[in-house]
C-alpha positions as CSV (number, residue, x, y, z in Angstrom):
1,X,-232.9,80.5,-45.2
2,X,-234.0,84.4,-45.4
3,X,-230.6,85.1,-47.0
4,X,-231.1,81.7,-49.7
5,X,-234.7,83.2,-50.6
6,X,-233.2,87.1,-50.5
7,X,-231.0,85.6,-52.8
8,X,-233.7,84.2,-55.2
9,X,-234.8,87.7,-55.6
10,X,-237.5,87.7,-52.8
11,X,-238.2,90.6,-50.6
12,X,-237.5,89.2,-46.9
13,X,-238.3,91.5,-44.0
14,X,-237.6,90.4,-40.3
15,X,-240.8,91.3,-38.7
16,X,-239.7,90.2,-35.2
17,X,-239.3,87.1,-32.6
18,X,-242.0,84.7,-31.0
19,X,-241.7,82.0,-29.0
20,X,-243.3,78.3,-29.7
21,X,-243.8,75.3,-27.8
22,X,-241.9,72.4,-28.9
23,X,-243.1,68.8,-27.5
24,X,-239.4,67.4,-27.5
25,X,-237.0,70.5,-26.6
26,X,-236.0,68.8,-23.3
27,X,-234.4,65.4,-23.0
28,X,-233.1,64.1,-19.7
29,X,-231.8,60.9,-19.4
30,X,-231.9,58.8,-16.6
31,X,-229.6,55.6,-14.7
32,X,-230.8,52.9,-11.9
33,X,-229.0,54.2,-9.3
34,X,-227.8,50.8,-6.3
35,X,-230.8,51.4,-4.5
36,X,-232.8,51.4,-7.4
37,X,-234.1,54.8,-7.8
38,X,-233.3,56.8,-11.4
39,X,-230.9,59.1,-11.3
40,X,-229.6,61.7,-13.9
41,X,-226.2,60.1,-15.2
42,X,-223.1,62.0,-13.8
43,X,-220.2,63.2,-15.8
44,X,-217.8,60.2,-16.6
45,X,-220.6,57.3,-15.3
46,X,-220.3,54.1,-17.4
47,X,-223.6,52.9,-16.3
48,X,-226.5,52.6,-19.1
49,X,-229.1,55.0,-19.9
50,X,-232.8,53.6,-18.1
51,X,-234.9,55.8,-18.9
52,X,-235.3,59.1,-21.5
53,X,-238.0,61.6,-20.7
54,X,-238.8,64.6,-23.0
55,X,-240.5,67.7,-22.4
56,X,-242.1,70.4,-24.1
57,X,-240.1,73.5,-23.9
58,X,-239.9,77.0,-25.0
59,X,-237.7,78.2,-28.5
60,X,-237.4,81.6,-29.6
61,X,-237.9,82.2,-33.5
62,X,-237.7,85.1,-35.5
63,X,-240.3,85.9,-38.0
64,X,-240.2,87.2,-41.5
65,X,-242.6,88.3,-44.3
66,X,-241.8,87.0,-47.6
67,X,-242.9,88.7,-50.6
68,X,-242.9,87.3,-53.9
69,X,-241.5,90.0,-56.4
């Protein structure tokens, strides 16, 4: 996006990176294992998904300063 607004005639300056919380980064999916526990599904398992959980987790962004010319 930077570049499509630079583009436009813009001035764009990277001012640096952040971090943000985002309330859905992390999805783990879950299976009824025999016993009846959930269990995270291994590779090649035919059983069906139980149960999705999601989590907040971290993302790095980068900043920029837009300018209107």
């Amino acid at each position: 996006m930077p570049d499509q607004l630079a583009a436009l005639g813009y001035a764009v300056m990277k001012t640096g990176t952040t971090e943000r919380i985002l309330p859905h980064a992390i999805r783990q999916k879950f299976e009824i294992a025999p016993d009846g526990t959930l269990v995270p599904p291994t590779e090649g398992s035919t059983r069906p998904t139980s149960m999705t959980v999601t989590n907040a987790g971290l993302a790095v962004v980068e900043q920029f300063d837009l300018r209107v010319p």
